[in-house]
N, C-alpha and C positions, 0 to 999 in steps of 0.2 A: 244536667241535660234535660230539655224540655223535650216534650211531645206531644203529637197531635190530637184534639178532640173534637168533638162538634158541640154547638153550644145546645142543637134542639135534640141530640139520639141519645146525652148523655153519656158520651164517652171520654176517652182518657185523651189529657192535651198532647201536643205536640210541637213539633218548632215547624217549626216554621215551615188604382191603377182603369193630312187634306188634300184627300183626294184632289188631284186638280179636275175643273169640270171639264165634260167631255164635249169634243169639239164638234160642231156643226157641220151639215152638208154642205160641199162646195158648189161655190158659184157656176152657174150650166157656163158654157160659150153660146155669143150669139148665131142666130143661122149665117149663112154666107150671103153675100149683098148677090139680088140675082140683077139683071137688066134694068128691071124695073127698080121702085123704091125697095129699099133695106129690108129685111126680110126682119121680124123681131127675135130681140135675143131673147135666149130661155131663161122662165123664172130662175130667183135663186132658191137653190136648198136651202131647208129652217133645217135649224141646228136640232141635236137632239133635246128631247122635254126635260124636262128638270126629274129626277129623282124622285121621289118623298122622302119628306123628313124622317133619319132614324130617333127612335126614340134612346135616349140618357141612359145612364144608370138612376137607381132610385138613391134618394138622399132617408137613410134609416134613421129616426130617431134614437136609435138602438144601438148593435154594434155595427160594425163596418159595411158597406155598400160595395157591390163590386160594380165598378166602373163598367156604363154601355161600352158598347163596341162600335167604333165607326161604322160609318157606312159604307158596302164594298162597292168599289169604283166601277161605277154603268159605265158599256163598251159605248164610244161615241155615235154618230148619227151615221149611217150609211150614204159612202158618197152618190150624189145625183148624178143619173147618165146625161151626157151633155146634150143639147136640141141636135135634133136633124136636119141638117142645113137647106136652107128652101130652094125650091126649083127656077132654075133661072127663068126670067118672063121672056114671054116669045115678043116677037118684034112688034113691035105697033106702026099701023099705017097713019102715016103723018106724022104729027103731034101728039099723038096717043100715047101714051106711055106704055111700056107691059106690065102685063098684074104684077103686082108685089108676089115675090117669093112667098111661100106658107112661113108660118113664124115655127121656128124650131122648138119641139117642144121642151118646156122644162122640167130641168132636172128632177129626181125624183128627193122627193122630200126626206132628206136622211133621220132614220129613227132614233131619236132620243134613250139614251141610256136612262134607264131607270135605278137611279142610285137606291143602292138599299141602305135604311136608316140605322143608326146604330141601336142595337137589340137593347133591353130595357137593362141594367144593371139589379141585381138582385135586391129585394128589402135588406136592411140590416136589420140585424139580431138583436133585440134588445135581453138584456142581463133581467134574469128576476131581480126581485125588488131587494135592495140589497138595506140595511140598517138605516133608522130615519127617512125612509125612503127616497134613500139615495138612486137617480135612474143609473140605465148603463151608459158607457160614454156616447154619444152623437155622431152617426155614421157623416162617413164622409160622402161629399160630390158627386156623383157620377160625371165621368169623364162626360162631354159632349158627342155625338157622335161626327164622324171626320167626312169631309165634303167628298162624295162618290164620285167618279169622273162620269158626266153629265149631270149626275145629282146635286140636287141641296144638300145646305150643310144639315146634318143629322141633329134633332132637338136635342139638347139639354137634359140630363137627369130629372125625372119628376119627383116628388116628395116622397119617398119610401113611408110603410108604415110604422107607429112608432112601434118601440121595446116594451116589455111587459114589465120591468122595471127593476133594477140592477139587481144581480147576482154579486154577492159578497164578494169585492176583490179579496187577494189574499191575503192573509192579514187585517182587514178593514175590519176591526172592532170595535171601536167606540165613534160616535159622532154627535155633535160635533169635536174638534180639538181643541182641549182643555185640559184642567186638572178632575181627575174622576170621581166621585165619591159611591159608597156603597154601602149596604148591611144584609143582614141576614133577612130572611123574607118575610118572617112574623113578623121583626119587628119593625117593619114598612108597614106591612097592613095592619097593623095595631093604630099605628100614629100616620092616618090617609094624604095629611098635607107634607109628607117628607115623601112621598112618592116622585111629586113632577118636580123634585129638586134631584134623585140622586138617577144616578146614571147605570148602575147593577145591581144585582141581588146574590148573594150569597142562600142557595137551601139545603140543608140537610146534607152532609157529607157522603160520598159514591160509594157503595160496595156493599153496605147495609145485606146484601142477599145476592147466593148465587149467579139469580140472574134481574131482569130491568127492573126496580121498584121505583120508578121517578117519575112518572106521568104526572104529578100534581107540581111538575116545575114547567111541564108546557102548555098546562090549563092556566098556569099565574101567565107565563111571558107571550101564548098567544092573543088573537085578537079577540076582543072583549073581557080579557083576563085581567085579574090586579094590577099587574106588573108589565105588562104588554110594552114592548117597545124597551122595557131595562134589558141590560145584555144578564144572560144567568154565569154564572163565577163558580166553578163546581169542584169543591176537593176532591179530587179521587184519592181516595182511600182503598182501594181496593185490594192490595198483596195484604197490607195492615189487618184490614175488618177479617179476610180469609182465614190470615192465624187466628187471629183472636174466637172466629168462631168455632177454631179446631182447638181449644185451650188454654191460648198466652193471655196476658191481659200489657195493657201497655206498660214502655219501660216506670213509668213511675208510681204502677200501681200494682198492690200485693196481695189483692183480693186473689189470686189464683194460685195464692204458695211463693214462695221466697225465689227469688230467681227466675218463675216461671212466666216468663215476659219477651217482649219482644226484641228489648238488650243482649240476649242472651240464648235465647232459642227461634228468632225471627228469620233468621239469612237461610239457617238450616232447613223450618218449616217451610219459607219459601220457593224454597229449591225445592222442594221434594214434589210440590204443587204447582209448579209454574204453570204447564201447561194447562190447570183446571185456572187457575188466572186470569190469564190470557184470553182464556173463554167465556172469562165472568165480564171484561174490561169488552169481548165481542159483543155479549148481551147488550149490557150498559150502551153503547153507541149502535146496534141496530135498534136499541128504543126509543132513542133518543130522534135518529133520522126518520120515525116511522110517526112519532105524535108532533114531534118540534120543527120535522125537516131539516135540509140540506141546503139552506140559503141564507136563514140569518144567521149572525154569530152566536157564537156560544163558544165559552173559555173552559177548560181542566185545567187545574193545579192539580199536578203530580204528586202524589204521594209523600208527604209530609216527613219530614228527618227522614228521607232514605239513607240519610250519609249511615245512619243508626246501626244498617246492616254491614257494614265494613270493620265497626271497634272491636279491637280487642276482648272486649264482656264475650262477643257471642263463640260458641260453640263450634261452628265452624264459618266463619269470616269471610264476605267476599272482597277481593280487591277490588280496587277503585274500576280496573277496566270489567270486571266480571259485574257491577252497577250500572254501571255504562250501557252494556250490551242488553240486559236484563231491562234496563227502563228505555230500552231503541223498543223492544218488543213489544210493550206495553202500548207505548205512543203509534207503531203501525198495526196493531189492534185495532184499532179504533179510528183510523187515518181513512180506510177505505169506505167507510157507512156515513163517515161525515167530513167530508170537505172544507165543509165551513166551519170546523171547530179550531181553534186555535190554544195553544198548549203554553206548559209554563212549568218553570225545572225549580224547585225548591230552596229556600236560602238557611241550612243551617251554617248560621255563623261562627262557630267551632270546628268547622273542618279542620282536619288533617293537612297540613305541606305537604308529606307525602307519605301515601297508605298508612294511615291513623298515627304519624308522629306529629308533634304539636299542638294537634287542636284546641287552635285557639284562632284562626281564622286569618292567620295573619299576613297568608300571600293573597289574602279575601277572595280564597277559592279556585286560586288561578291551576293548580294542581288536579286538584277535583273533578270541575269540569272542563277540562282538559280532558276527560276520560270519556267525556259524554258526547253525542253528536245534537250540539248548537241550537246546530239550522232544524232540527225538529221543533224549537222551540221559539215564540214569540215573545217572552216574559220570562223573568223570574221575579219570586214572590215572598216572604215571609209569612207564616202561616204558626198562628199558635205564639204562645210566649210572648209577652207584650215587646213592642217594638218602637224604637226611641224617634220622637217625633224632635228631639228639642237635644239628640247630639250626633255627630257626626257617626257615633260607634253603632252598630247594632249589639244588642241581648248583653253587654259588658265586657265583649269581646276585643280582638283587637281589626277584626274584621271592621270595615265603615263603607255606607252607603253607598260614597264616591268610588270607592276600590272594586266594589265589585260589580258595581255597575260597568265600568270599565274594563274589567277582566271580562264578563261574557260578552257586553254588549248591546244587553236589553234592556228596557225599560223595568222599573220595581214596581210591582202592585204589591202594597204595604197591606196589615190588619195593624188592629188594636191587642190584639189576643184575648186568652181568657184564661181562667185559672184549671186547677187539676179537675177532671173528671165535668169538663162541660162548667165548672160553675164561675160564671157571670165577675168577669175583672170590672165591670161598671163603665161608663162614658168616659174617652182619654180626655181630656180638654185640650192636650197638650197640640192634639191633631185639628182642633179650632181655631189655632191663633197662625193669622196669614203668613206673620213672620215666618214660621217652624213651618209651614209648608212649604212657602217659597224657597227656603233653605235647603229642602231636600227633592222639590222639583231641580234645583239647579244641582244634584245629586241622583235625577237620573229619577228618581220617582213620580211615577206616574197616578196614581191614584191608593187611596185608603179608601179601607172599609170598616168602619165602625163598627164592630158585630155586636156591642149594647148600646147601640147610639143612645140616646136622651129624644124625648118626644116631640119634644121641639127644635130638635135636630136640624130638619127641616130649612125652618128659620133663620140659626146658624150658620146652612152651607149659603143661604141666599145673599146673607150679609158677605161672607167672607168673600164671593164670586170676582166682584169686582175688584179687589186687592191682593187677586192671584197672579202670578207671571204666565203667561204660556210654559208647558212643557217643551221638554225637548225632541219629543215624541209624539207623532201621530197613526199610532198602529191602527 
């Protein structure tokens, strides 16, 4: 059974939203014909004025716009009083005719409803700037605003202002969509032109110390940094490193006395400590939101062989569900300080069928996590112990790629491994040839991380780029 190490702290391995217009003053009547000629009839009432245009909603480059409001419908024009019909003419001697009647006067000009326009629709919200600087989506339209009864029809939504530039969907880690590659963080910046080929970094495994010791991974991945723009890939290690600094050393190592490991006294020391855990796993992620932020991604792989705490070796054993619940606490630790982080459940390939009988992997986990909740998780991983590029099996097991990929559901972010105590298994080749990639993208793998890549690595992934398949996964 393997276990977890880091290649730089030198520790022990591990496994793995119309109005009609409003009507016009009516026509006066004319005056009454007096004696004389016709008396004239009364002007007509003008309808009422038109409205002003309401203004739209705004169109957000951002998120969502909320739709102007029509215009509310202007009461129509006041009817005109009709003329006063003119005085009959008095008689005329002879041929004379009599005066024309007075012309009745006209009506009164009825007032125009003044349509009110539709109010402006709100800017949309644009999303911080979310990885590769992906924006937020593009608000919608504002409605028009709707024709007031005497009014005009209301303008149109004007241009909202844009977004300040996407905020991490959930989930959204890598970009673009492809197959991933990655290493450790040294040895990127050792070898400068394998940088703008790989896509994450792997630094320094979590838990090292009580509380945050990792600022020097958001001086790499921020702006002006080495690494800026790679997503960070972070073991946490942290129930593990806890013991180990209270006495155990890992399961395959005996520098601390025979049996005194994590085989064997790990479930127990971990229990006893949880809750200073817990609080080590709160540190680690208020440190991380406070130098790195809450908007780009950033990945935790979970604690490496946790299956480790359930075998038989240890002293007192947790079941499969008392794992389960123990790594829920972990993950909402750390859930509330960072938003944008996105998580990843362990693949040791020796599982147990069920509570430590068989392992050897062979329902590829289906039991296991079965016990754990999922949906906390966006990935599972391999981590530690070299990992087979070129068969279908993982670690010699009867566990494979495909099988478990299909039992959780998620995508596999692979390593290469390394050997006991941090030291250097050397470049896999086997993870360079397109073939043996494409092989195990169509198995559900999404990306490898080289953790001793070769210097010209680099060069390698460039070549290989174009003779990869799409994944089947765009997380």
């Amino acid at each position: 059974m393997g276990c977890p190490l880091a290649v730089l702290v030198g520790i022990g391995c591990g496994s793995s939203s119309t109005n009609a217009s409003g009507s016009g003053g009516q026509m006066e009547k004319g005056g009454t014909s007096g004696t004389g000629q016709p008396g004239t009839g009364g002007s007509t009432g003008f309808g009422g004025a038109v409205g002003t245009a309401g203004n739209g909603g705004v169109i957000g480059t951002g998120g969502s716009v909320t739709a102007g409001s029509g215009g509310m419908p202007a009461s129509g024009g006041t009817r005109g009083a009709g003329g006063t019909s003119g005085a009959a003419g008095s008689g005329g001697s002879g041929q004379s005719g009599g005066a024309a009647g007075s012309a009745g006067s006209g009506g009164l000009t009825g007032s125009g409803g003044a349509g009110k326009g539709g109010q402006s629709g709100a800017a949309g919200s644009g999303g911080t700037r979310g990885v590769a600087g992906m924006g937020g989506h593009g608000g919608t339209v504002g409605s028009a605003g709707s024709v007031g009864a005497g009014g005009s029809v209301g303008a149109g939504g004007s241009v909202g202002t844009g977004g300040t530039g996407g905020a991490m969907t959930a989930d959204k880690v890598f970009n673009p969509c492809r197959f991933h590659f990655g290493t450790i963080d040294s040895i990127a910046k050792a070898s400068p032109s394998m940088i703008p080929q790989i896509d994450f970094f792997t630094p320094g495994w979590m838990g090292q110390s009580d509380t945050f010791d990792m600022s020097s991974v958001c001086t790499e991945a921020n702006m002006g940094g080495a690494l800026m723009g790679k997503v960070p890939v972070i073991v946490a290690y942290v129930a593990a490193f806890y013991a180990k600094r209270h006495g155990l050393c890992d399961c395959n190592v005996t520098t601390c006395g025979t049996n005194n490991d994590l085989c064997h006294y790990g479930a127990a020391d971990i229990n006893n400590s949880l809750s200073a855990i817990v609080n080590v796993y709160k540190s680690y992620a208020q440190g991380f939101a406070s130098c790195y932020g809450t908007t780009k991604p950033i990945v935790f792989e979970m604690e490496p062989d946790f299956y480790q705490y359930t075998i038989s070796l240890q002293t007192q054993p947790w079941t499969f569900a008392q794992a389960g619940q123990i790594m829920s606490q972990f993950v909402n630790a750390m859930k509330p300080y960072l938003p944008n982080a996105a998580f990843s459940m362990d693949i040791s390939p020796w599982v147990g069928t069920n509570n430590n009988t068989g392992s050897d992997g062979s329902d590829n986990g289906k039991n296991w996590y079965s016990y754990f909740d999922m949906g906390l998780f966006t990935f599972i991983n391999t981590s530690g112990g070299g990992s087979d590029a070129a068969t279908a099996t993982l670690g010699g097991e009867a566990m494979t790629w495909a099988g478990v990929n299909q039992v959780t559901g998620k995508p596999i972010l692979a390593d290469t491994g390394y050997g006991a105590n941090g030291v250097s298994a050397g470049p896999d080749p086997a993870w360079d040839i397109p073939a043996n990639i494409n092989a195990r993208i169509a198995n559900g793998v999404l990306a490898i991380s080289q953790y001793n890549a070769a210097s010209n690595w680099g060069s390698t992934i460039a070549a290989d780029r174009s003779q990869l398949n799409m994944p089947r996964y765009c997380p």
